[in-house]
Z-matrix of the N, CA and C atoms (Angstrom, degrees):
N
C 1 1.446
C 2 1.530 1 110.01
N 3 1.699 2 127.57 1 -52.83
C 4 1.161 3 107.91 2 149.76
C 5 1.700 4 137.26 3 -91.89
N 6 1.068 5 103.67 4 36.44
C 7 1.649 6 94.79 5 156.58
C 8 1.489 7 127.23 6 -76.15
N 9 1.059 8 109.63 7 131.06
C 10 1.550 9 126.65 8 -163.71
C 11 1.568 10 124.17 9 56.27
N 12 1.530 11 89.23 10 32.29
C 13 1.804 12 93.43 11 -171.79
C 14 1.950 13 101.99 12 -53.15
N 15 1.522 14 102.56 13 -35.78
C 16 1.392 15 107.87 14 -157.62
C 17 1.686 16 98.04 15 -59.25
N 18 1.374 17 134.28 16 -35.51
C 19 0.908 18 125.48 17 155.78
C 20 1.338 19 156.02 18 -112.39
N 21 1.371 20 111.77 19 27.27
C 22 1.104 21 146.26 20 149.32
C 23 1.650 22 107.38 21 -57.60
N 24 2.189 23 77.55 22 127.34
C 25 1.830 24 107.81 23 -178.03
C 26 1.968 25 98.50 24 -49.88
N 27 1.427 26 114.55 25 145.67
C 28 1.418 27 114.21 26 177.24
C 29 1.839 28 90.37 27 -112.72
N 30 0.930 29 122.73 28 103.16
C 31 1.512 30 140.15 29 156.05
C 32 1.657 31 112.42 30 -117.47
N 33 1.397 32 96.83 31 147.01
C 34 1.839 33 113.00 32 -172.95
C 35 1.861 34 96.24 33 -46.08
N 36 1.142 35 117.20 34 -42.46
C 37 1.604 36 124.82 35 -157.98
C 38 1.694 37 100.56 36 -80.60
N 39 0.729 38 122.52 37 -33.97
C 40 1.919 39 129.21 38 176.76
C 41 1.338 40 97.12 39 -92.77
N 42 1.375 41 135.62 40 -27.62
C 43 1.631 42 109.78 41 169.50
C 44 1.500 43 112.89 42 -107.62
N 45 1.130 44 122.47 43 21.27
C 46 1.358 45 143.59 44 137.25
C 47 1.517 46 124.40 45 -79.62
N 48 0.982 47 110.21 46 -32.15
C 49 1.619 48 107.99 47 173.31
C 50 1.557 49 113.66 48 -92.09
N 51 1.563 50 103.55 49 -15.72
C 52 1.706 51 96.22 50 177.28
C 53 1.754 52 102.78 51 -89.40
N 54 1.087 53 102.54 52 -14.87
C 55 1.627 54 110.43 53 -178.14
C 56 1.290 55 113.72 54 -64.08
N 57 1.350 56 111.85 55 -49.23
C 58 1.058 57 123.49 56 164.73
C 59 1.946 58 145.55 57 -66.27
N 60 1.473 59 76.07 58 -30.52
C 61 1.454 60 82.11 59 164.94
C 62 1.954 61 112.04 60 -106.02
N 63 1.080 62 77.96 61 16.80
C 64 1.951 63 85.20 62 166.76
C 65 1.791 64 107.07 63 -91.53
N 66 1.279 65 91.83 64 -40.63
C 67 1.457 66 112.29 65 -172.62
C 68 1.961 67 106.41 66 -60.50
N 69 1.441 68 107.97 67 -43.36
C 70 1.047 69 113.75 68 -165.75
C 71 1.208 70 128.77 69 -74.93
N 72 1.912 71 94.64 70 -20.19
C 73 1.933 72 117.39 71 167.32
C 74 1.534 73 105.17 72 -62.89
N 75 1.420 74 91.62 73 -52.45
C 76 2.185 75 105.88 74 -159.95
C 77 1.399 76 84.70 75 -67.35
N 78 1.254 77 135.66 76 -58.17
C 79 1.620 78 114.46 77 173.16
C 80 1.601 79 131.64 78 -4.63
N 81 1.623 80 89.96 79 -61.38
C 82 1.418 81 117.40 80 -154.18
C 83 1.483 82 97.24 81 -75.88
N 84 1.364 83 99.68 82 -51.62
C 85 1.510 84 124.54 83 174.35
C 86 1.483 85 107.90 84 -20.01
N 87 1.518 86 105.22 85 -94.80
C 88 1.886 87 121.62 86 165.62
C 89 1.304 88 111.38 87 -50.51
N 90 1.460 89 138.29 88 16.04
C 91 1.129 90 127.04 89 -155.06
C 92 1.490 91 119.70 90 6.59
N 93 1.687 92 110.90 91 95.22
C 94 1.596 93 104.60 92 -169.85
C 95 1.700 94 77.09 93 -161.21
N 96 1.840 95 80.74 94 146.85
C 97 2.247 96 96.29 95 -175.32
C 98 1.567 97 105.90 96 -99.34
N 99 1.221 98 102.27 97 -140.86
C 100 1.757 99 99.20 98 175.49
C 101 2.102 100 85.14 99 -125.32
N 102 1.454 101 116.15 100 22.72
C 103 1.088 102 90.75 101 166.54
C 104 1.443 103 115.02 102 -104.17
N 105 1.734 104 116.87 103 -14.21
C 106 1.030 105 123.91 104 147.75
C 107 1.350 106 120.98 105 -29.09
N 108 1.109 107 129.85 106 -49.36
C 109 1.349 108 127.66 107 175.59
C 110 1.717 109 106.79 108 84.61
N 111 0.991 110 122.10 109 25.17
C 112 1.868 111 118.39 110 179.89
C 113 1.750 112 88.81 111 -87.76
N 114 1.552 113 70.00 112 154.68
C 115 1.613 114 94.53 113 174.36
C 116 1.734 115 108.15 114 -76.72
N 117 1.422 116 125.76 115 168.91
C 118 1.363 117 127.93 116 -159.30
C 119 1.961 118 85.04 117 -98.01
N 120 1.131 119 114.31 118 -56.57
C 121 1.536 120 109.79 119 175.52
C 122 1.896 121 120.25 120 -51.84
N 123 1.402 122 123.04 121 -2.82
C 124 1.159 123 134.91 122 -152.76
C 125 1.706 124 69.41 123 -112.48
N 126 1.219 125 134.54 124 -78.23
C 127 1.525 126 140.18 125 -144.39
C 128 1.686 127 98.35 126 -78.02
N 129 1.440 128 148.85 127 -35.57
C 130 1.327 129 146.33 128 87.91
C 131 1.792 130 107.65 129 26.46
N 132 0.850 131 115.98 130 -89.25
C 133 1.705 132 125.23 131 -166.80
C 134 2.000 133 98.38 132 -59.98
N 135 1.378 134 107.42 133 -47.60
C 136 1.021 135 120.96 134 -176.34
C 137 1.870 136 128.49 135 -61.56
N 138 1.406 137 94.92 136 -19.56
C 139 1.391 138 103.13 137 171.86
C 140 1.506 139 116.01 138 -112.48
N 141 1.776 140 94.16 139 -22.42
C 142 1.858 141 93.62 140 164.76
C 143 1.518 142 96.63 141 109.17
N 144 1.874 143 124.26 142 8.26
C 145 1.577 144 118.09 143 -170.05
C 146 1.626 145 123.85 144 -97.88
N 147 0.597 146 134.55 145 154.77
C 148 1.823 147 117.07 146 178.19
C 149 1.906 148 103.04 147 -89.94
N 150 0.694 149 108.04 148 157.95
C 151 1.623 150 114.68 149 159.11
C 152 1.183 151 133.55 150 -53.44
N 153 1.825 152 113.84 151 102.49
C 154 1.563 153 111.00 152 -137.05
C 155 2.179 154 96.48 153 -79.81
N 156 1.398 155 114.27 154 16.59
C 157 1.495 156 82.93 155 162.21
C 158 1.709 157 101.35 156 -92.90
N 159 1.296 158 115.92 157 -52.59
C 160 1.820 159 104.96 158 178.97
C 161 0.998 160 108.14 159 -42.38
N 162 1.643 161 138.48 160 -44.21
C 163 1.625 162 127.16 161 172.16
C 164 1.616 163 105.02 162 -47.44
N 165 1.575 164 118.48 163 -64.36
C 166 1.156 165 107.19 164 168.87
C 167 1.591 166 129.63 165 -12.36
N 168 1.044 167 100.47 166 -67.51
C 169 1.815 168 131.64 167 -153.52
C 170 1.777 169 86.83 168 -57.55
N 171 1.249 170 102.36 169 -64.31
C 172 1.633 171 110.57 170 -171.02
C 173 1.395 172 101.28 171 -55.34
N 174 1.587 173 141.81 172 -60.22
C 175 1.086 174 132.06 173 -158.41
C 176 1.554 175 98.51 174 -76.09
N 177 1.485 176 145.98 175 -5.55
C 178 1.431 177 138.45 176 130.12
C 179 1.383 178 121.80 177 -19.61
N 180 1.285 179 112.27 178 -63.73
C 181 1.327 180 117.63 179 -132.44
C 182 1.737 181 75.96 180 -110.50
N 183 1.130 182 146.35 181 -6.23
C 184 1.286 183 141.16 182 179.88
C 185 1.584 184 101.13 183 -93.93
N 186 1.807 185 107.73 184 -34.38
C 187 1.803 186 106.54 185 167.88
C 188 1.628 187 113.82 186 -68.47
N 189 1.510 188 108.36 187 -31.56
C 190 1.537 189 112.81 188 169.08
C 191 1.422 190 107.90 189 -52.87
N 192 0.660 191 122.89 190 -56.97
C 193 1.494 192 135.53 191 -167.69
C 194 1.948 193 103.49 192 -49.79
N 195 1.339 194 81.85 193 -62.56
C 196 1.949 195 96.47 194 -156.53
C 197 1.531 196 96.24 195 -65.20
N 198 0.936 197 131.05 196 -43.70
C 199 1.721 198 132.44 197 148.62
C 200 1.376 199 123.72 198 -30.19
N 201 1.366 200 121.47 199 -77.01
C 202 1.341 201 113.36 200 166.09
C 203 1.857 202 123.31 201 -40.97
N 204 0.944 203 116.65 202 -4.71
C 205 1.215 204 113.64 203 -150.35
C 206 2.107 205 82.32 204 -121.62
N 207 1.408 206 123.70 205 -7.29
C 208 1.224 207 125.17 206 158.63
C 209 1.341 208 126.37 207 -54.11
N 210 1.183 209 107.95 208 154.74
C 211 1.821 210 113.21 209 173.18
C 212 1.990 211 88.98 210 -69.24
N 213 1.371 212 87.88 211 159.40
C 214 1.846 213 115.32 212 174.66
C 215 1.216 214 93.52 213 -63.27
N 216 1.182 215 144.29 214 6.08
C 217 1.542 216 121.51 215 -156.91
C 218 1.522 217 107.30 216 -133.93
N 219 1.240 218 111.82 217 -8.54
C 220 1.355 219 111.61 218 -159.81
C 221 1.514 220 98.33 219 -94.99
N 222 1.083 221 127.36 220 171.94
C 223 1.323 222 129.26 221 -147.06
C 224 1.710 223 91.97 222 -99.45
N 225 1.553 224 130.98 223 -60.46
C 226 1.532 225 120.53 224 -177.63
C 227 2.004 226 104.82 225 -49.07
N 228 1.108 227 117.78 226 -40.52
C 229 1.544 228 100.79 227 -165.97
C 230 1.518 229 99.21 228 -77.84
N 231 1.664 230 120.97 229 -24.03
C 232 1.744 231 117.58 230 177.43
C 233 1.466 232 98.26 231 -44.88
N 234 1.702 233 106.70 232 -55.54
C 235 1.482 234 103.06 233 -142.11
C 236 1.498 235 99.27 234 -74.02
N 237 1.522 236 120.60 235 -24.04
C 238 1.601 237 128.61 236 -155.99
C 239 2.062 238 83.58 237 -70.07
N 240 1.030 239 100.28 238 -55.88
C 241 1.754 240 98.45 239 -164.53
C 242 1.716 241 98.90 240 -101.67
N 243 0.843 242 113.48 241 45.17
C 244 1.917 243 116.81 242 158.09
C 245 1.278 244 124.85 243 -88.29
N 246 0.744 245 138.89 244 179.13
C 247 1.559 246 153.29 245 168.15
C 248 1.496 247 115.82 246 -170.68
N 249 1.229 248 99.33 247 134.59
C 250 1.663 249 110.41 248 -162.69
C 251 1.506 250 110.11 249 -64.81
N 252 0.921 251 117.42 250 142.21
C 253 1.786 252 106.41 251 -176.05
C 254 1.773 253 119.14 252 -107.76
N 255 0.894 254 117.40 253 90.68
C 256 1.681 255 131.62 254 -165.69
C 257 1.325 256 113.19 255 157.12
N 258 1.167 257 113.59 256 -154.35
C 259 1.676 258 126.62 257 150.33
C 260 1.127 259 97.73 258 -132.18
N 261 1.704 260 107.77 259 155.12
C 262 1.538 261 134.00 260 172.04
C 263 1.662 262 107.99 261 -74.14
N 264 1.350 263 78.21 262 122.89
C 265 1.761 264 99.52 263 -173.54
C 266 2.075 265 102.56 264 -67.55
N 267 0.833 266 114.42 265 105.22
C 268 1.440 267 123.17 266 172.16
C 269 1.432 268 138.54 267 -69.51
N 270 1.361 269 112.13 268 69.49
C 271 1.615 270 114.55 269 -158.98
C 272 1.950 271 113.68 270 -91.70
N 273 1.064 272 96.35 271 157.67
C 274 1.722 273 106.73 272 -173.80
C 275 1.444 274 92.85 273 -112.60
N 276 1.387 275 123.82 274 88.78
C 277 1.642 276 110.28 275 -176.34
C 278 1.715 277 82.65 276 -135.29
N 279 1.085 278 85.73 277 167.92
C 280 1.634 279 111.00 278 170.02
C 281 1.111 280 134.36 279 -79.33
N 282 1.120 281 135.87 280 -171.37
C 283 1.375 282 131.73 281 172.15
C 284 1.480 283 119.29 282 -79.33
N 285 1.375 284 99.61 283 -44.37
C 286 1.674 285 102.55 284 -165.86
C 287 2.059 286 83.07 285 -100.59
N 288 0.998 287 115.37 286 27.20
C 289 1.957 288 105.80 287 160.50
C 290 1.791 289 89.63 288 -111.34
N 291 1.240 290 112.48 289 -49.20
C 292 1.601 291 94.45 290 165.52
C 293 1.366 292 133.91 291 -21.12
N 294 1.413 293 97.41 292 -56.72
C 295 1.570 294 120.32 293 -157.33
C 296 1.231 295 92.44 294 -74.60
N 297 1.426 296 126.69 295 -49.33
C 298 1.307 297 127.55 296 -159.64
C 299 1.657 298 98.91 297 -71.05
N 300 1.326 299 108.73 298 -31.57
C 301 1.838 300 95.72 299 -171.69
C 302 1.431 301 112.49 300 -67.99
N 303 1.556 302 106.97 301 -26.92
C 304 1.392 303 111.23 302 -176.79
C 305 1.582 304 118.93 303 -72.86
N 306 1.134 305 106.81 304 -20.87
C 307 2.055 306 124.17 305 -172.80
C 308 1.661 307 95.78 306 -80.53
N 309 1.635 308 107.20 307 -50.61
C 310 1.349 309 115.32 308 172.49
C 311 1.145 310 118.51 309 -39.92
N 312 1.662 311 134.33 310 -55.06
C 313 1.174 312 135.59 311 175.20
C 314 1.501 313 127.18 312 -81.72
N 315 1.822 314 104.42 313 -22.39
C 316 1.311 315 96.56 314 160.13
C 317 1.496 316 119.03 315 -48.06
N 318 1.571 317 106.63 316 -60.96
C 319 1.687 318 111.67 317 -169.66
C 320 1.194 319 126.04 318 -81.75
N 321 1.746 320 110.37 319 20.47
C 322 1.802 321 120.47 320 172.49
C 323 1.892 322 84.19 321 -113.91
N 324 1.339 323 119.88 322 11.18
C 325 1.564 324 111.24 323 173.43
C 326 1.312 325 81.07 324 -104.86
N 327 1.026 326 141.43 325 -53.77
C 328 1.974 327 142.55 326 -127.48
C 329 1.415 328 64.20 327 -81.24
N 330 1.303 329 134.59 328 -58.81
C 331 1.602 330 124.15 329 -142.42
C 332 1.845 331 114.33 330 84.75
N 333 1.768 332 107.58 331 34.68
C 334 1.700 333 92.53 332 -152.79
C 335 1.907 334 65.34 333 -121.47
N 336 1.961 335 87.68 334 173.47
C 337 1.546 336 97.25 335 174.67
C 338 1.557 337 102.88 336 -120.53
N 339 1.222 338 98.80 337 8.92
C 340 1.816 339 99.08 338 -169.66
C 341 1.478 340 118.36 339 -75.97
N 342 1.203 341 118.44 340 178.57
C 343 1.520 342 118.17 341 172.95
C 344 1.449 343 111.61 342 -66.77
N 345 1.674 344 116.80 343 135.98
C 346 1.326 345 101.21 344 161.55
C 347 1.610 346 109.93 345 -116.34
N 348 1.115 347 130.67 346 147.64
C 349 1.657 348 134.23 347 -178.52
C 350 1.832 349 103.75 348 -127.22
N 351 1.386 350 66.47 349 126.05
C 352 2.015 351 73.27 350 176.25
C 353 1.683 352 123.07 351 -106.08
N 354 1.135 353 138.84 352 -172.29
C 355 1.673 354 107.94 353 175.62
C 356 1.377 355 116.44 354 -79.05
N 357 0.748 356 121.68 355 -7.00
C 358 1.354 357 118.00 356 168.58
C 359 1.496 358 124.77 357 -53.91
N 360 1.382 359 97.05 358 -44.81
C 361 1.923 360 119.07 359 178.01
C 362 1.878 361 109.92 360 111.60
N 363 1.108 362 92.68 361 11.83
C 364 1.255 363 92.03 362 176.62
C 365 1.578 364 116.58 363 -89.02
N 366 1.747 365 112.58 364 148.27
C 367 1.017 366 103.99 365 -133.25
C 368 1.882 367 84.25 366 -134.21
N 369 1.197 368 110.77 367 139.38
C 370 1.440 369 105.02 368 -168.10
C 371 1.390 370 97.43 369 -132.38
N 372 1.595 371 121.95 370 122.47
C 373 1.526 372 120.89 371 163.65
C 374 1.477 373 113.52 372 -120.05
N 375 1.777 374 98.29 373 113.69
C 376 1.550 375 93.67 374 -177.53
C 377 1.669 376 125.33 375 -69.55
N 378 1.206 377 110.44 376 -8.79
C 379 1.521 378 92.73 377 163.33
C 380 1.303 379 146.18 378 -74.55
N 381 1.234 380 92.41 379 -36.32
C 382 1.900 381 97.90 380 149.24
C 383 1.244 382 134.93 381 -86.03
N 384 1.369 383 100.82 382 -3.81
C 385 2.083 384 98.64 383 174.82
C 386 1.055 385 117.02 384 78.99
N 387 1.492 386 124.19 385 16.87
C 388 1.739 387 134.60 386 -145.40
C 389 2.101 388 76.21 387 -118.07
N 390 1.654 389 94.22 388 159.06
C 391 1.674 390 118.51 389 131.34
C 392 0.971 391 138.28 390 -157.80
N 393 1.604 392 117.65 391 110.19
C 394 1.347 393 124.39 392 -171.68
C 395 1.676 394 112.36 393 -93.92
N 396 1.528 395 113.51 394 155.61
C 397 0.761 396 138.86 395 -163.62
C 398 2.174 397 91.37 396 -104.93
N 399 1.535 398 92.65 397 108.81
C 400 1.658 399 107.97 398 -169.06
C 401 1.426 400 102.49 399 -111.23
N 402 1.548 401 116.04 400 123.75
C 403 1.300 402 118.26 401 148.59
C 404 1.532 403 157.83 402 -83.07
N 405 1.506 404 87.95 403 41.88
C 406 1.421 405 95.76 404 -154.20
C 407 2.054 406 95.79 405 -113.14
């Protein structure tokens, strides 16, 4: 539940779902239902935990920290203070032209010329640069 809290998106719906499934441990914890009727800050107080999005929040700003405090060179403080250099190329492609760019570069990595088929059925031949969609 917290792995990668430190960088993990903070939206109402992800710190609602960790709330909840915080709630659902400490439940288990005190062994107590929702017919008990305790308050969620009562079962909280009761095990001694803070509220794992402000825990969240702090172990952020403590990864902010330990980052800044990196050499220029190391790859978390590059990426923390980067900025992309160009503009993002903006394409109208499809799904299966996606797919195909990605098969494309798989098999200019493999170094192979053969067919590749994925589950889908799509069917990629690098010598013509083509991808058809095969029913066989």
């Amino acid at each position: 539940m917290t792995y990668v809290i430190e960088t993990r998106e903070e939206t109402n719906r992800i710190e609602s779902m960790l709330r909840v499934a915080e709630m659902e441990t400490l439940k288990t914890i005190v062994v107590k239902t929702r017919v008990h009727r305790v308050r969620n800050t009562d079962i909280r107080e009761q095990c001694g935990v803070q509220d794992i999005v402000i825990w969240g929040r702090q172990r952020k700003r403590y990864w902010y920290a330990h980052v800044r405090r990196m050499e220029e060179s190391r790859m978390p403080r590059i990426v923390l203070e980067g900025k992309p250099i160009g503009k993002r190329e903006h394409l109208n492609k499809t799904i299966t032209d996606h797919h195909a760019m990605q098969i494309k570069g798989r098999l200019r990595r493999m170094g192979t010329t053969d067919e590749y088929r994925n589950d889908t059925g799509l069917v990629y031949r690098r010598e013509n640069n083509r991808h058809t969609s095969n029913s066989l």
